[in-house]
C-alpha positions, 0 to 999 in steps of 0.5 A: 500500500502505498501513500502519496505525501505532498508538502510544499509541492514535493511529493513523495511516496510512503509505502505501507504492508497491512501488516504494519497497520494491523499491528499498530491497531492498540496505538491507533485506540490510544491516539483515538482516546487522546482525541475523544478529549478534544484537540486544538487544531492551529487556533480552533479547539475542535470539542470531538473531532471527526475522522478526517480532523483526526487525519489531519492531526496526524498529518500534522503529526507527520510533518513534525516527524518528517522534520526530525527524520523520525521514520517509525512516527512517519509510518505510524502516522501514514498507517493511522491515515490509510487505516481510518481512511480507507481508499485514501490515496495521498495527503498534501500536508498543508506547512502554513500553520492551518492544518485545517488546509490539510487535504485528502485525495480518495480514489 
């Protein structure tokens, strides 16, 4: 599986097996249980974010780890993204400070 990630116009590919995102299933209901508490997303608190929301915090979350060459946090969070988006094909992550900018391309 792969997924297509696009920041500041650079894209790149992510490859992903379904094993690794099976096996990440217990991080997925921590992350989830994190966010059923609210989350302050650029200058908006969302109360319950949805499951694109959630995506885009963990697109904002890859950015960060992308930036401190954290690979094993690159690939869990592209895992959370194609595991609570299913058909999700690329993100282009937004880099000016809104992540509600954030998109999702579906197939």
């Amino acid at each position: 599986m792969i997924l297509k990630v696009t920041i500041d116009e650079k894209t790149f590919p992510l490859e992903l097996d379904s094993e690794m995102i099976s096996s990440a299933q217990e991080m997925f209901v921590k992350m989830d249980a994190d966010m059923d508490q609210g989350w302050q997303m650029s200058r908006t608190w969302v109360e319950a974010p949805n499951d694109a929301q959630r995506c885009q915090i963990a697109a904002d979350k890859m950015l960060t780890a992308i930036q401190q060459e954290k690979k094993a946090t690159v690939g869990l969070m592209a895992a959370y993204i194609m595991n609570k988006l299913p058909g999700v094909q690329a993100v282009d992550i937004d880099t000016s400070g809104d992540m509600h900018l954030t998109e999702f391309i579906m197939d």
